[in-house]
C-alpha positions as a Python dict, from the first residue, in 0.01 Angstrom:
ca = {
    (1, 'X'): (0, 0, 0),
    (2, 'X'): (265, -79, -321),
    (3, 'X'): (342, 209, -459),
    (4, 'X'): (413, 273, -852),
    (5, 'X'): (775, 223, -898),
    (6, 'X'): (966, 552, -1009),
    (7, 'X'): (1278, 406, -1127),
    (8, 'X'): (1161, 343, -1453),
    (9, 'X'): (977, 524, -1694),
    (10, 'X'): (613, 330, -1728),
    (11, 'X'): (418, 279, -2065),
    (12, 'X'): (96, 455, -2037),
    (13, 'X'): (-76, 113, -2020),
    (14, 'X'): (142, 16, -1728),
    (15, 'X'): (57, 302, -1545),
    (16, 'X'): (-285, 261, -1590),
    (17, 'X'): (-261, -91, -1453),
    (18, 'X'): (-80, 75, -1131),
    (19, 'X'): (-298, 306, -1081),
    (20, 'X'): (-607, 47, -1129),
    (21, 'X'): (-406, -119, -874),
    (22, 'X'): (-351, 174, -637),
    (23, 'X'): (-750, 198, -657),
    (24, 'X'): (-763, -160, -556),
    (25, 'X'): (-497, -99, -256),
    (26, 'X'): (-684, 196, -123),
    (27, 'X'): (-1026, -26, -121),
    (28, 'X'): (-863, -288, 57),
    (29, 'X'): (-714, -18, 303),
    (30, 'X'): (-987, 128, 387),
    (31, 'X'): (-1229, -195, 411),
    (32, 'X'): (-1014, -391, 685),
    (33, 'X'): (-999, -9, 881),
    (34, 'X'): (-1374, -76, 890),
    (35, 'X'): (-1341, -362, 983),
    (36, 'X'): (-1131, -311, 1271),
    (37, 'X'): (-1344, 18, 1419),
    (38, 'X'): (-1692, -92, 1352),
    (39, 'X'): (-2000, -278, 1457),
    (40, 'X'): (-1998, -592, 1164),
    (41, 'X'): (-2346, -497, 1079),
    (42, 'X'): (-2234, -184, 952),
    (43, 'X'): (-1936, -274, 816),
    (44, 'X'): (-2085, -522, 631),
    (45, 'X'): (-2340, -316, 490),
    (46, 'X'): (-2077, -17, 383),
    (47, 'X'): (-1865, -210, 209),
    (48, 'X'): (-2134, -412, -20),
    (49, 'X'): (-2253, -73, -116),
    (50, 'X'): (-1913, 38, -162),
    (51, 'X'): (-1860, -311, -387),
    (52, 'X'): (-2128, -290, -587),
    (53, 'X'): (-2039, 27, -703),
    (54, 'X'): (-1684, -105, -833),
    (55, 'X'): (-1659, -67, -1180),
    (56, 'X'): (-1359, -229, -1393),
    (57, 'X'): (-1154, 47, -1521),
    (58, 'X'): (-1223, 92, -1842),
    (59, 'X'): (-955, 36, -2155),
    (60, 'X'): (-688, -160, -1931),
    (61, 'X'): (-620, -416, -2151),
    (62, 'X'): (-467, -726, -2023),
    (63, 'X'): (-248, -729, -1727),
    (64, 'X'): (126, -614, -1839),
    (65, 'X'): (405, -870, -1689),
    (66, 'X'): (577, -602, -1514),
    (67, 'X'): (250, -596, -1270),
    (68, 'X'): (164, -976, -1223),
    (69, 'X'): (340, -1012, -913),
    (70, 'X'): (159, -696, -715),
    (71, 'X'): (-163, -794, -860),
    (72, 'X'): (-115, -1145, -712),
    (73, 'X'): (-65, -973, -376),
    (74, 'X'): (-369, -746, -408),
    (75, 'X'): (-554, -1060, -503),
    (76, 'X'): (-434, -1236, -189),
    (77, 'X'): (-517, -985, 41),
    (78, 'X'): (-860, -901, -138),
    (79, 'X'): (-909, -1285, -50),
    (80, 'X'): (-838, -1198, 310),
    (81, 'X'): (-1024, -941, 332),
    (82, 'X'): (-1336, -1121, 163),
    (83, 'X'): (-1334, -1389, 464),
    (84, 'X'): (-1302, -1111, 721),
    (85, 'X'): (-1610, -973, 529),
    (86, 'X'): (-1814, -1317, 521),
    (87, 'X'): (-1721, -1329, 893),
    (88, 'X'): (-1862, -1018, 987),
    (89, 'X'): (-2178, -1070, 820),
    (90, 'X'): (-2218, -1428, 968),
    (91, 'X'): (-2150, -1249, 1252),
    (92, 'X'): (-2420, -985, 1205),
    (93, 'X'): (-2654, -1248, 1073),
    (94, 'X'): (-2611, -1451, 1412),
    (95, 'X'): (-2710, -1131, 1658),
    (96, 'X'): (-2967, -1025, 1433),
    (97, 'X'): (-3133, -1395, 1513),
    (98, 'X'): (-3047, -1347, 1868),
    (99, 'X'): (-3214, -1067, 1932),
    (100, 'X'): (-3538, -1159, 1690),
    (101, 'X'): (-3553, -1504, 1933),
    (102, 'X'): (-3575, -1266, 2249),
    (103, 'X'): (-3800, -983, 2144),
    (104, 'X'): (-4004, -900, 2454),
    (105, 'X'): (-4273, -757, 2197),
    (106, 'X'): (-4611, -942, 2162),
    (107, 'X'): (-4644, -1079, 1789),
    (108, 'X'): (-4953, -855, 1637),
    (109, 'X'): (-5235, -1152, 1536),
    (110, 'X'): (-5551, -1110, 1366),
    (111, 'X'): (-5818, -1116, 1636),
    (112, 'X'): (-6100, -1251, 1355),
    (113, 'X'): (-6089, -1370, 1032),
    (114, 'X'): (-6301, -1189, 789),
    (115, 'X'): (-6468, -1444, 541),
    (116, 'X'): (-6658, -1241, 379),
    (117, 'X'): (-6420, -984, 257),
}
């Protein structure tokens, strides 16, 4: 994770975009750690809840030079982590099928049909 440089003195609206940033870096952190120690399934389910909670921070602005070259990276590696995502759901999607094509449990069918109901 980038951290906020402390070199030089930020303009509030560059730390804000830093610490949007550092919110973004944390995600991304804590997403591929799923992904590494978990069943796909789940991870795939935690981290579209997790997404779809995501809000943009509000009153940002637009993005501040002095940040266009992390926010590149944290784009790059959201892309990364996106396909790792997709993957794991394909993934999911594919045993899911598997085990739906093997189910030793009889289908339920209607033993009559009621016409006059």
């Amino acid at each position: 994770m980038s951290s906020t440089p402390s070199d030089t003195a930020l303009t509030p609206w560059e730390q804000a975009w830093h610490d949007a940033l550092d919110t973004l870096e944390l995600d991304l952190e804590q997403t591929n750690a799923l992904l590494d120690a978990t069943h796909a399934l789940e991870v795939a389910q935690v981290a579209l809840a997790k997404a779809s909670q995501w809000r943009v921070p509000a009153g940002l602005g637009p993005m501040p030079a002095t940040v266009a070259e992390r926010a590149s990276v944290v784009l790059e590696a959201q892309k990364e982590t996106a396909a790792r995502l997709a993957r794991a759901i394909h993934q999911s999607r594919s045993h899911v099928k598997m085990l739906d094509a093997v189910d030793p449990r009889p289908h339920a069918r209607p033993v009559y049909l009621d016409t006059q109901g």
